[in-house]
Residue frames as qw, qx, qy, qz and C-alpha x, y, z in Angstrom:
[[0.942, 0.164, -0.279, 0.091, 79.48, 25.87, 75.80],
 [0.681, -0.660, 0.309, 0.068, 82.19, 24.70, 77.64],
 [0.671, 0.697, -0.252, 0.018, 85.35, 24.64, 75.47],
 [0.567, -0.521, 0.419, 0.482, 89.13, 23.72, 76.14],
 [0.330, 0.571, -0.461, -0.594, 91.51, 24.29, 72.73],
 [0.214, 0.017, -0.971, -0.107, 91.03, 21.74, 70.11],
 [0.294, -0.305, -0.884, -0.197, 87.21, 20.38, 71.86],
 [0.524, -0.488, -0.020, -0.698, 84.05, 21.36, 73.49],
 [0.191, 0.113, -0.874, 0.432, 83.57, 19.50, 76.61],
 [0.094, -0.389, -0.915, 0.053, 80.55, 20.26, 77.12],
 [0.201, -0.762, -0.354, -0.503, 77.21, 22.82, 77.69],
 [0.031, 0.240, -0.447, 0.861, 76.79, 25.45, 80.39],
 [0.249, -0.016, -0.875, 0.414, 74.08, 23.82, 82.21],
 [0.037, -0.497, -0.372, 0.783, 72.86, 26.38, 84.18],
 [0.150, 0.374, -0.073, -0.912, 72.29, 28.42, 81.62],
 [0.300, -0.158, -0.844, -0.415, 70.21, 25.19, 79.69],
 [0.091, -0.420, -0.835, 0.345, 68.25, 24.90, 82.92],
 [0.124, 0.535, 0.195, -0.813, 67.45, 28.68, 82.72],
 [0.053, 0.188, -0.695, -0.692, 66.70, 28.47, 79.16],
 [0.238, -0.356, -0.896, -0.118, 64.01, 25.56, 79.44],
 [0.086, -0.704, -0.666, 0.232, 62.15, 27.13, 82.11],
 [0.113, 0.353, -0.157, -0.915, 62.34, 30.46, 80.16],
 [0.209, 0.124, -0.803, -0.545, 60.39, 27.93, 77.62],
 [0.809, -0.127, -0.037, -0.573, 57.92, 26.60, 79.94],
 [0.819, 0.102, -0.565, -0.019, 59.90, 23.19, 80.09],
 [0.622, -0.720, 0.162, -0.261, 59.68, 21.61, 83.91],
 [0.097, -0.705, 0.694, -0.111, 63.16, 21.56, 85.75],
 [0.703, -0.223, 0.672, -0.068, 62.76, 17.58, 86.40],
 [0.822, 0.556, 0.122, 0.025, 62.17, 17.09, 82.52],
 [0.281, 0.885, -0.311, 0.200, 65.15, 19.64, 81.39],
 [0.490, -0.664, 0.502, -0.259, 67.19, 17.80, 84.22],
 [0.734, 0.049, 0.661, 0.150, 66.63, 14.20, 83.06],
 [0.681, 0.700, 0.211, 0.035, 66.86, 15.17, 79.28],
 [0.339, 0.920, -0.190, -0.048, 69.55, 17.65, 78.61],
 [0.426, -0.640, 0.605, 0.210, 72.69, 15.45, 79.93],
 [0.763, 0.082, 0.596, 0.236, 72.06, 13.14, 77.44],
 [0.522, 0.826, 0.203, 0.063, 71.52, 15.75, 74.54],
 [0.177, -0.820, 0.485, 0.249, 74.68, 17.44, 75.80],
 [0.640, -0.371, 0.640, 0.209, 76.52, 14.14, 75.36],
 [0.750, 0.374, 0.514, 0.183, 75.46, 13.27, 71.81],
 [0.320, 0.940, -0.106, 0.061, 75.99, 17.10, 70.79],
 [0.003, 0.873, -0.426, -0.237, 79.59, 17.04, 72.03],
 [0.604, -0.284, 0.659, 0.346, 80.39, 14.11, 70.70],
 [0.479, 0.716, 0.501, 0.081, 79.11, 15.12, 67.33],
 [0.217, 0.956, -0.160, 0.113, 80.72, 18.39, 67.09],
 [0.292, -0.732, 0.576, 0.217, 84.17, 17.07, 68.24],
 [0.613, 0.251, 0.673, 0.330, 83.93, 14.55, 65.38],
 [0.565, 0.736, 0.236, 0.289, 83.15, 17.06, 62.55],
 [0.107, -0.954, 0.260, 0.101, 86.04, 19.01, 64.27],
 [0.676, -0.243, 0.655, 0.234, 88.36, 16.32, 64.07],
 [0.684, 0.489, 0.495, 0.219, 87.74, 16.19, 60.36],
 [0.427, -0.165, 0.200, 0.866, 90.14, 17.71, 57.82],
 [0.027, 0.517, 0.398, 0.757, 87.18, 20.06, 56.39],
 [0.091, 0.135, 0.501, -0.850, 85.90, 21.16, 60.05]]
């Protein structure tokens, strides 16, 4: 993950891209898929950070 203090910004990419096709999952899929997952995850986890129980 990509982090500043206080929020994630976002995933290390690369290392999703390498991941998938460690999995078998083809670069054009893993390419058109994972920005959006990224997006929903950090905005998800900087919301339950944001909360006073973390």
């Amino acid at each position: 993950m990509r982090v500043i203090p206080g929020a994630i910004v976002g995933w290390d990419l690369t290392a999703a891209l390498s991941l998938g096709e460690a999995l078998g999952v083809p670069p054009a899929v893993a390419a058109e898929l994972l920005p959006v997952i990224e997006a929903v995850m950090v905005a998800k986890l900087n919301e339950q950070m944001e909360r006073p129980n973390g």
